[in-house]
C-alpha positions in Angstrom: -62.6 78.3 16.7 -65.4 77.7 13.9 -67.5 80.2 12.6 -70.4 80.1 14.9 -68.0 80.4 17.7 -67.3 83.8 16.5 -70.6 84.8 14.6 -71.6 86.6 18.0 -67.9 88.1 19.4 -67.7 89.5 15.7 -70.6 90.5 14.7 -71.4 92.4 17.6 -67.7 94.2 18.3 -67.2 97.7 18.4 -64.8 97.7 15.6 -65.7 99.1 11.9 -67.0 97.7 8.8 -64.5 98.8 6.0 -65.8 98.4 2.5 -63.4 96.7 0.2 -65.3 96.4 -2.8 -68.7 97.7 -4.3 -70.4 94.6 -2.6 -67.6 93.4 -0.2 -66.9 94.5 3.5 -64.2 93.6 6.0 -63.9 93.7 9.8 -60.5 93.1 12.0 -60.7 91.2 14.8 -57.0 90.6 16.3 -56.6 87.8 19.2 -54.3 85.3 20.4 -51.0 86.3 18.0 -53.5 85.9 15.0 -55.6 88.7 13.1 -58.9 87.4 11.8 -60.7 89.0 9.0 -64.3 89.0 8.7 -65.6 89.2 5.2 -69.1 89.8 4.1 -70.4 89.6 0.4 -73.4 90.3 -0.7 -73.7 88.2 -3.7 -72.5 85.2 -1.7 -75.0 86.1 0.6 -78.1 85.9 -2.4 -76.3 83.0 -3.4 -76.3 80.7 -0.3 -79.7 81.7 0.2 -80.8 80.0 -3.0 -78.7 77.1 -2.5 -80.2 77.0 1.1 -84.0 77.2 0.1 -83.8 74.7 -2.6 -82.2 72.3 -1.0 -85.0 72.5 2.0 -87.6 72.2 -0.7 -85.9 69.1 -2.1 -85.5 67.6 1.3 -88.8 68.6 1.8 -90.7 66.6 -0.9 -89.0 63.8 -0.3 -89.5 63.8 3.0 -93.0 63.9 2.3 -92.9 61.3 -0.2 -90.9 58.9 2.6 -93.9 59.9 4.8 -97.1 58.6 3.1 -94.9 55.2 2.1 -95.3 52.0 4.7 -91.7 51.1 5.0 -90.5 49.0 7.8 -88.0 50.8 10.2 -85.0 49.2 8.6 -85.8 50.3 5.0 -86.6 54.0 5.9 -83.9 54.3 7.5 -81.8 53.7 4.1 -83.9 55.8 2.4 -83.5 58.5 4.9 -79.8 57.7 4.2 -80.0 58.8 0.7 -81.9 61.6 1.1 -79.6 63.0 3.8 -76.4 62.1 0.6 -78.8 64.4 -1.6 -79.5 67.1 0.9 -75.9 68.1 1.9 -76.3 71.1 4.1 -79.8 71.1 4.1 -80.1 68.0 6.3 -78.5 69.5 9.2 -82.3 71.9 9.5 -84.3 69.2 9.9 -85.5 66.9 12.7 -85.7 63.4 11.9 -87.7 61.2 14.3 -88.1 57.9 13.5 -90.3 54.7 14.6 -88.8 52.4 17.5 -86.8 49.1 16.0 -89.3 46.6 14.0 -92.2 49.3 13.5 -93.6 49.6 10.1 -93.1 53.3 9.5 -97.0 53.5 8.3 -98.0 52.4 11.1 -96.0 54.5 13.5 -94.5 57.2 10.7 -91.5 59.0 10.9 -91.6 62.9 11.9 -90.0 65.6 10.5 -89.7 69.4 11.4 -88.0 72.4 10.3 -84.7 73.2 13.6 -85.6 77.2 13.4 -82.9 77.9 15.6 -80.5 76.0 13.1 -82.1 78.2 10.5 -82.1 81.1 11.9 -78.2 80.7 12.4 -77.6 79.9 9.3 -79.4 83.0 7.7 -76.8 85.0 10.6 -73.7 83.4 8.7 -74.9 83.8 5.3 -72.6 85.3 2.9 -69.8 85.9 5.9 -66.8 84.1 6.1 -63.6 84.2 8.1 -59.6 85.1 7.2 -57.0 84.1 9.4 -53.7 85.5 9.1 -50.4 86.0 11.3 -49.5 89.7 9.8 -50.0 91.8 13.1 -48.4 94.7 12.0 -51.9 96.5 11.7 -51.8 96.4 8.1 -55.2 97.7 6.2 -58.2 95.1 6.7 -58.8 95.9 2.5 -55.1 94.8 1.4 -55.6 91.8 3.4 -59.0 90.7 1.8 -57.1 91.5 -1.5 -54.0 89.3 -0.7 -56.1 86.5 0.2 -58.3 86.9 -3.2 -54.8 87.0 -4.9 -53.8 83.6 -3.3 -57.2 82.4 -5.0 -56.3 83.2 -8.1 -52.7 82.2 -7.7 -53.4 78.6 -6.5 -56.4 78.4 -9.7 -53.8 79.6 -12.1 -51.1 76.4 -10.7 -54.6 74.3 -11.0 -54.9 75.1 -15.2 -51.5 75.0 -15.2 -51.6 71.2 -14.0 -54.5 70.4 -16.0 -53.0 71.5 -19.1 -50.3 68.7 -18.6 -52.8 66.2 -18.6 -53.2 66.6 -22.7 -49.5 64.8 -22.8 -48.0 63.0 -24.3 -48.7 64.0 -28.2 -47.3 61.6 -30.3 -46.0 63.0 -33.3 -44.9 60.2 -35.5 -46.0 61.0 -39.1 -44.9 64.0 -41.0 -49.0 65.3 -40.8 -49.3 64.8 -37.3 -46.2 67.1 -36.9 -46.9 69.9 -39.4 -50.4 69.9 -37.6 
């Protein structure tokens, strides 16, 4: 199930925030064979926030700027195209309507407006993200989170591991090149 599936069954479950870290808590939620760990940070929370309000405001101008131009239907709708590639998640909390097929777009311009009950879900899953694991045995929600952030670092360590081979092969030919 994706996160908003669960944002409601989670969030709202009789079971205990633990605190992990100064800034990170955890929450158990064990169904179907699996154990899923709910983890809220704070910073990530600040974080996505930014990310979230300047995207909009990017959107936004441009949006604005698309508006006042006289574009015919076809043309907007590239333009539109390229501003949904520069928007990312941003685009998905606005509403786009567009003029009917061979409209000039001054003539009958495009709408916009802000999806407030896509923004208002999106401020709910701020910062939250979900663990899954198969360990049942009731282990502490806190180790978990930890194992998982160990993985991280494991997996990044094998990255700059790899990446360091990429400086091969070093030719060393002349007695200079070698002493260096």
């Amino acid at each position: 199930r994706y996160w908003r599936d669960w944002s409601s069954d989670v969030c709202s479950s009789d079971l205990p925030w633990i605190q992990v870290k100064d800034f990170v808590e955890v929450k158990l939620l064990p169904q179907q064979g699996e154990l899923y760990i709910l983890a809220l940070r704070q910073g990530r929370r600040q974080k996505e926030r930014a990310m979230r309000r300047r995207g909009l405001q990017q959107l936004w101008k441009r949006l604005n700027g698309l508006q006042r131009q006289k574009l015919f239907r076809d043309d907007l709708l590239l333009k539109l195209g390229a501003a949904k590639a520069e928007a990312g998640n941003a685009w998905r909390l606005v509403r786009i309507c567009v003029p009917a097929a061979g409209e000039t777009a001054g003539v009958s311009p495009f709408t916009f407006s802000l999806r407030k009950d896509k923004l208002r879900a999106a401020i709910r899953s701020e910062g939250r993200y979900l663990l899954r694991s198969n360990d049942l045995s009731g282990a502490d929600p806190a180790i978990l989170w930890q194992r998982y952030i160990q993985l991280t670092e494991i997996e990044e360590a094998f990255r700059n591991l790899k990446g360091d081979q990429s400086i091969r092969p070093i030719h060393h030919r002349t007695d200079s090149r070698i002493e260096a």
